[in-house]
C-alpha positions as a LaTeX table, in Angstrom:
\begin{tabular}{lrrr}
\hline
Residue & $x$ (\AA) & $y$ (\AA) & $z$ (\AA) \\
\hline
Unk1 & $-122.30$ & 134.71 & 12.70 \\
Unk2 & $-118.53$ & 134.50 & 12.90 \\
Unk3 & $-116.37$ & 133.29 & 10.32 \\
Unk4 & $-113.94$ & 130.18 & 9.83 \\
Unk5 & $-110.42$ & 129.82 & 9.49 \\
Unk6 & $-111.08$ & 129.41 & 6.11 \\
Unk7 & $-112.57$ & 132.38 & 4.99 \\
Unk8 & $-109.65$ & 134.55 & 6.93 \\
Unk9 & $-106.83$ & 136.07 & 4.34 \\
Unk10 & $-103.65$ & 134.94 & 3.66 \\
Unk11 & $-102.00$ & 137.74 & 5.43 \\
Unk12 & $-103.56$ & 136.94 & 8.72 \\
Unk13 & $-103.05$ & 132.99 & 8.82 \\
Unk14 & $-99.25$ & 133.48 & 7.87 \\
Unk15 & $-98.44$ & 136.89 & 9.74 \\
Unk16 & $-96.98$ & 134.65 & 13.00 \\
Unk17 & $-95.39$ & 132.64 & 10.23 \\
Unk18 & $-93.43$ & 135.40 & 8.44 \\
Unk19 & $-92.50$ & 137.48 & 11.68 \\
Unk20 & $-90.99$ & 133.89 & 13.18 \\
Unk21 & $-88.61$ & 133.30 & 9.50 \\
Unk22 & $-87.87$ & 137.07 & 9.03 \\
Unk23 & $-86.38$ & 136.64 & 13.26 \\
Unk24 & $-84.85$ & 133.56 & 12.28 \\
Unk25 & $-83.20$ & 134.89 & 9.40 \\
Unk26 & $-82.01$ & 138.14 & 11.16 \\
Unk27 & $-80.82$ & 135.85 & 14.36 \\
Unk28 & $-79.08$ & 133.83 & 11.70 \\
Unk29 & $-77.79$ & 136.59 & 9.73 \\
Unk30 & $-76.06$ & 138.63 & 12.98 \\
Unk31 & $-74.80$ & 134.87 & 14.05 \\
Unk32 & $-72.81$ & 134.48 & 10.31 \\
Unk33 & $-71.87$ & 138.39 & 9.98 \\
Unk34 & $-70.42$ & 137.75 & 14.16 \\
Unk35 & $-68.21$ & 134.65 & 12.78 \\
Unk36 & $-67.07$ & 135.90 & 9.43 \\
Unk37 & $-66.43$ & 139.51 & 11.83 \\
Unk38 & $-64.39$ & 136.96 & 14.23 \\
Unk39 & $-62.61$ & 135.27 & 10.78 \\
Unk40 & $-61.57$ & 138.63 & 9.59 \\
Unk41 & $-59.73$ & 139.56 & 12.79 \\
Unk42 & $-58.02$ & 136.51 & 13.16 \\
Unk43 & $-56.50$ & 136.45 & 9.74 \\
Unk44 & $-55.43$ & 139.83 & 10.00 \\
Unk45 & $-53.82$ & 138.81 & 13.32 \\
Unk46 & $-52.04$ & 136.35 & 11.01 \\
Unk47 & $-50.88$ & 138.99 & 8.54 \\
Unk48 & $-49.67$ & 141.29 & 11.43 \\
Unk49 & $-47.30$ & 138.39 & 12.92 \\
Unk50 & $-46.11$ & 137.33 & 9.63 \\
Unk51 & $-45.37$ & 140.77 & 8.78 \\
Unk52 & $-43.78$ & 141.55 & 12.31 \\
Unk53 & $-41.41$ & 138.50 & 12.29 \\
Unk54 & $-40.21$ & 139.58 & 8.29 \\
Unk55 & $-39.90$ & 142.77 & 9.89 \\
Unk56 & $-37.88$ & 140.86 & 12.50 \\
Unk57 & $-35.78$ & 139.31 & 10.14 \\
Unk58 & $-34.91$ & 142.06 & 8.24 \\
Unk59 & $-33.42$ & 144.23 & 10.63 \\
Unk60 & $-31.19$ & 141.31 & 12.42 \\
Unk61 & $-30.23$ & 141.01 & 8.45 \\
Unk62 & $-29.63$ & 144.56 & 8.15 \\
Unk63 & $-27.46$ & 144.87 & 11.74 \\
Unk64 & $-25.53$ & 142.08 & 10.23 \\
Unk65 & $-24.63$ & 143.89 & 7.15 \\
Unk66 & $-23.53$ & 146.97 & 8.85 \\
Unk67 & $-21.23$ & 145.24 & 10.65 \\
Unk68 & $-20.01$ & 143.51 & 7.26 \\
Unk69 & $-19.67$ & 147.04 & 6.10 \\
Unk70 & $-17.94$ & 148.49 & 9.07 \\
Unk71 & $-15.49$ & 145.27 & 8.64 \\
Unk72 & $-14.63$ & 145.78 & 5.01 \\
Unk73 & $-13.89$ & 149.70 & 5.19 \\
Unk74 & $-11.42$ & 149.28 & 8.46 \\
Unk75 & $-8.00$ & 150.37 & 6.90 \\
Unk76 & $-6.62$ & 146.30 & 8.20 \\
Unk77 & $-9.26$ & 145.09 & 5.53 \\
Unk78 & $-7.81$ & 147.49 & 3.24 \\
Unk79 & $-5.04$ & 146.95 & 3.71 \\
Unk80 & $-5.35$ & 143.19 & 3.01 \\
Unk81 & $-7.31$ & 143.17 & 0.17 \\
Unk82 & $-4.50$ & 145.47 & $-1.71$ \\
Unk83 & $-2.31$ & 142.63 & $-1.11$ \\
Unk84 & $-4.83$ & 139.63 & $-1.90$ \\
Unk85 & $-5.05$ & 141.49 & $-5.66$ \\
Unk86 & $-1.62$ & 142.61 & $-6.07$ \\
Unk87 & $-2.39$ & 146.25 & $-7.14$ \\
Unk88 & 0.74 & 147.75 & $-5.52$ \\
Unk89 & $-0.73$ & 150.54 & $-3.46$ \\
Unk90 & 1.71 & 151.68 & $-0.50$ \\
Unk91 & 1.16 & 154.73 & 1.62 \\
Unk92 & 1.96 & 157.96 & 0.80 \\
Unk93 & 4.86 & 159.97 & 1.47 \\
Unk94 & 5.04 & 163.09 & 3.99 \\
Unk95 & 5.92 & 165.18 & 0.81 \\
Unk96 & 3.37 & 163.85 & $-0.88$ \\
Unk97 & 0.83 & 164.97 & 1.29 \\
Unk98 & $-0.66$ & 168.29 & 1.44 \\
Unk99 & $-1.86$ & 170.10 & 4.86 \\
Unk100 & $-4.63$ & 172.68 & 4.52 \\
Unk101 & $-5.59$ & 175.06 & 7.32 \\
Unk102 & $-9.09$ & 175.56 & 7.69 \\
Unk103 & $-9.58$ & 179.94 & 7.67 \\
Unk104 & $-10.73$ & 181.47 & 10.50 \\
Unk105 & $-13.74$ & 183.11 & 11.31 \\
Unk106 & $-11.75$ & 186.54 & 10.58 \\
Unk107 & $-11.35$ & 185.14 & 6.84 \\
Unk108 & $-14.81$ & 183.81 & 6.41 \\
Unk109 & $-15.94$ & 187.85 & 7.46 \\
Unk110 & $-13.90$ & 189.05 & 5.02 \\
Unk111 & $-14.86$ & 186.66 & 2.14 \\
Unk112 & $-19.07$ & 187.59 & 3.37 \\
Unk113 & $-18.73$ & 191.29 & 3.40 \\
Unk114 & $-19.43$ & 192.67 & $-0.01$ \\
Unk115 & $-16.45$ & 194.17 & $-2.05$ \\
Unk116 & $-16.68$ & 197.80 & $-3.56$ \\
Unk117 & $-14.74$ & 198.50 & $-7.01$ \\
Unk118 & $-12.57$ & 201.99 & $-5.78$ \\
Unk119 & $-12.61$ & 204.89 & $-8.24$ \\
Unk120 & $-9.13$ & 204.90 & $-10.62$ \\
Unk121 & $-7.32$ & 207.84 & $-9.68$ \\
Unk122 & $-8.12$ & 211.30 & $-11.56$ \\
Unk123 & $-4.75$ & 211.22 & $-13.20$ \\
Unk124 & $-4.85$ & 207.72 & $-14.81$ \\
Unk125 & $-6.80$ & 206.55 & $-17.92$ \\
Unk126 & $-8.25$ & 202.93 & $-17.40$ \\
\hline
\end{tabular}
């Protein structure tokens, strides 16, 4: 004689049941991990093109101050600025100045090459 529905087990009656939630649930799961994947990459998109136009920013600001700087060390700036404060700086005179040669390459030899202490002669006493 075969048996009811009733007398079946519990694993049986709600096996369709359980595979059916545990696909929903992993559908559903992919579908959230896919749009907080999607969320991720757009906010660090965000970051990236904030960062970029700082970046931006910063080197027009930094072009800027080089020219600032190139400005204040020309010798017309100097020049103007010694007047402006009063200090009472005027350019030296040609006697005042010193000229240096650079040595030559014969000198810079000479000053590599090792020197050698010479023996005193035999009839002197150090």
């Amino acid at each position: 004689m075969a048996r009811n529905r009733k007398y079946q087990s519990a694993v049986i009656r709600f096996g369709p049941a359980l595979k059916a939630f545990l696909l929903c649930l992993l559908i559903g799961g992919a579908g959230v991990g896919y749009v907080w994947q999607k969320n991720q990459i757009y906010q660090l998109g965000q970051q990236i093109r904030k960062r970029e136009l700082r970046l931006a920013e910063l080197d027009d600001q930094n072009e800027k101050l080089k020219k600032q700087l190139a400005i204040m060390r020309s010798p017309q700036f100097l020049e103007m600025r010694i007047k402006e404060l009063n200090l009472g700086l005027t350019a030296p005179q040609p006697s005042q100045v010193w000229r240096l040669t650079e040595p030559g390459p014969d000198k810079a030899k000479a000053a590599i090459e090792p020197q050698y202490a010479q023996g005193a002669p035999s009839g002197t006493s150090p």
